[in-house]
C-alpha positions, 0 to 999 in steps of 0.5 A: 500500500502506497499513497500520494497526496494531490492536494495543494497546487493546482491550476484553474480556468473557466471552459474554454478560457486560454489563461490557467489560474492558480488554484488551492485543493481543497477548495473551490471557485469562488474561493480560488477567485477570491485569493486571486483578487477576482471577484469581490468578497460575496458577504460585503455589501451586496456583492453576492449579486455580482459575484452570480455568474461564477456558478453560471460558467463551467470550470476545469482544475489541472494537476500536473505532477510525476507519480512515486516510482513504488506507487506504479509497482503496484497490481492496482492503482487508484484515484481516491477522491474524498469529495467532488463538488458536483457534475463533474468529469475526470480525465487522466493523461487525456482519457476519461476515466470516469465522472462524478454526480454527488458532492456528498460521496467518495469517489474511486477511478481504476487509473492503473493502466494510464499512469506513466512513469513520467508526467501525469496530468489530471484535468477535472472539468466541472458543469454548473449546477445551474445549467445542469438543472434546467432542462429537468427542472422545464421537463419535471418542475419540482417544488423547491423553498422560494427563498433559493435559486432554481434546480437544487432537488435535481443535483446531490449538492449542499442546498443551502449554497442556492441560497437560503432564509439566512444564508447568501447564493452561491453555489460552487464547483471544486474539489472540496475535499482531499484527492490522492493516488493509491496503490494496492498489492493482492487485497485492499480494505474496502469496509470496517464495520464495528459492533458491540456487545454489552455483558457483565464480563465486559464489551465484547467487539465485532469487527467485520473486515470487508476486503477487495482481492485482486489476488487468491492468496491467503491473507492474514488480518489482525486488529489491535484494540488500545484502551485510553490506558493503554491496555492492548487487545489483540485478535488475529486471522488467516482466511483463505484466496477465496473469501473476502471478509472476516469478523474478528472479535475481543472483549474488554473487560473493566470497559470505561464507557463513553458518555455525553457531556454533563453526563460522565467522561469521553474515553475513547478507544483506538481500533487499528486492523492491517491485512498482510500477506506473507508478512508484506503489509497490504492495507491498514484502517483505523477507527476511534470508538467510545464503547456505550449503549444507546436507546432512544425510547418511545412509549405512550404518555399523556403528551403522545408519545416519549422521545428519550435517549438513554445512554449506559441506562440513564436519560440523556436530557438533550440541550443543543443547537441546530447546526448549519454549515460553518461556512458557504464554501466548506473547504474554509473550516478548518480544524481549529474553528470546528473546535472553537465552535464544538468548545462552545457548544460544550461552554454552554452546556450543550449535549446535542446538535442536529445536523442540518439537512440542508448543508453537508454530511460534516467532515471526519474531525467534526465527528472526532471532536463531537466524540471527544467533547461528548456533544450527540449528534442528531444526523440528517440525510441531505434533503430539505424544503423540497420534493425531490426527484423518484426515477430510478436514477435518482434513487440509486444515486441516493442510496450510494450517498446513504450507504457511504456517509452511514459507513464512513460516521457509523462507528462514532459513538457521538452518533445518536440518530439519522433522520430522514430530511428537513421539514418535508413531511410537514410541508407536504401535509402543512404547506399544500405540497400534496 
């Protein structure tokens, strides 16, 4: 396993434009424009409505670089695109390999046979939103929040960047997230699912390690568990050329569990696995669990019906807020301003916050620092204020959104609920939808 980071220097154009611009990655449009003193900063004055055309053009970000000789060694070699931002198509030495239609996903591209062992140039060229929209918005015209611009039930994209009851309009284009090539020999790992069983000689941990095998070997996974002491558990197993997964388990005996703020401490555990093959190291992943039991109750009482967390066995009395995306343009949060704003939420006497479904499933150290200051996260999927689209199409883009956010968050115990959407069910029955 090798990998090498594409993120930081990258060229930017409009389509069709003959000058290439210097660009940032993570980032996007409007922040690279921004940075080269092209467009006036959208949240002065009234400078949204100028900075409107931005999101009407196409634009395509290159990178050119050489690929690390033990990267092209390998059976297999990825492009591993952590976030795409939206319609967009990637081409690699001049040949596409692949494209893209959902800001929220990772995306993958098999580029072994087009890498060379001299420059590389990866161009990825993004269609506006806005233009992609129409011509299903004019076949299929769906109700979306009057406030905002038109088309956004029709693209996998953060609603509130087409403007909301708070917030400006300006849907981006970019690659948001981090980008990198990666190398593969006989198998990678493809998923981490992990369980956990309560008992009175301890919590006993299921991990499901899912493979992708390019070769029929044997393969050996361990896993090592550290607690937040120090103390180590540890599992191992060979399975065979054939078999692709395999659930290895520990228990943990004397566990400190995990509990929300106001409610108890935050230990957290670290789960690391590696596959290897005749003692060559193939794959590693890790993940930091909080081990705890988590319920939420609903039974009959006089208001209707009870709606309590119960963590470890003791009602959780929820404090929080709703939150939005920090920012209009997400490649601009970093770590520090996540934790300032987490850190408050704390200082007040929060327990909760609900992501909102009209932004972004939040990036990786939102969870990690919800984790660690015990602050719960109610989870929406990205729907909201909107009829959306049901062909089939649609749907199955949907469901790799679902499918890969779920596994990407699912083993933070900050974790407590995912919700389906925003106000749709009552606009529907509420707002004449219907």
């Amino acid at each position: 396993m090798d990998k090498q980071c594409l993120d930081g220097e990258w060229e930017f154009r409009r389509v069709n434009d003959s000058e290439w611009l210097p660009a940032t990655v993570p980032g996007c449009v409007h922040t690279d424009l921004l940075a080269l003193g092209r467009i006036p900063d959208p949240f002065i004055s009234d400078n949204e409505r100028h900075v409107q055309w931005v999101a009407e053009a196409d634009w395509e970000y290159r990178k050119r670089f050489h690929a690390n000789s033990t990267l092209l060694n390998h059976q297999r070699v990825f492009l591993e695109c952590d976030g795409l931002d939206t319609i967009a198509q990637l081409r690699l030495n001049g040949r596409v390999i692949g494209h893209a239609d959902n800001m929220f996903v990772r995306w993958r591209f098999d580029v072994t046979d087009l890498m060379r062992d001299a420059e590389n140039s990866l161009i990825v060229r993004f269609t506006s939103p806005l233009k992609y929209a129409r011509p299903l918005l004019k076949r299929d015209p769906l109700f979306s929040p009057g406030h905002s611009l038109p088309g956004a039930p029709y693209v996998r994209k953060s609603p509130c960047q087409y403007g909301w009851d708070w917030g400006p309009k300006l849907p981006t284009m970019g690659i948001w997230r981090h980008i990198r090539l990666a190398g593969y020999s006989i198998a990678r790992i493809d998923d981490v699912h992990i369980r956990q069983r309560h008992l009175r000689t301890g919590v006993r941990l299921n991990v499901r390690v899912v493979l992708e095998r390019w070769e029929a070997v044997p393969v050996t996974i361990q896993l090592r568990v550290t607690s937040p002491n120090g103390e180590v558990y540890e599992a191992s197993r060979t399975i065979k050329g054939i078999e692709n997964d395999a659930t290895l388990a520990v228990t943990i005996t004397n566990p400190k569990l995990w509990f929300p703020n106001g409610y108890g401490e935050q230990p957290l555990y670290t789960v690391a696995i590696e596959v290897y093959a005749d003692g060559r190291l193939l794959d590693s992943a890790t993940r930091r669990i909080g081990l705890r039991t988590l319920k939420l109750v609903q039974r009959p009482d006089r208001y209707g019906e009870s709606f309590v967390f119960v963590i470890n066995g003791i009602p959780i009395f929820c404090k929080g807020a709703n939150w939005i995306p920090a920012d209009v343009f997400p490649s601009r949060v970093t770590r520090e301003r996540y934790e300032h704003l987490i850190r408050s939420a704390v200082e007040a006497h929060m327990n909760m916050l609900r992501v909102w479904g009209g932004g972004i499933y939040e990036d990786d150290c939102f969870y990690d620092l919800c984790d660690e200051y015990g602050i719960l996260v109610w989870q929406d999927f990205m729907f909201s204020c909107s009829v959306y689209p049901g062909d089939e199409e649609f749907i199955n883009n949907v469901k790799r959104e679902a499918m890969d956010n779920i596994r990407r968050i699912r083993h933070h115990p900050c974790l407590a609920l995912w919700c389906g959407n925003n106000e749709m069910e009552w606009g529907w029955v509420d707002w004449g939808w219907s």
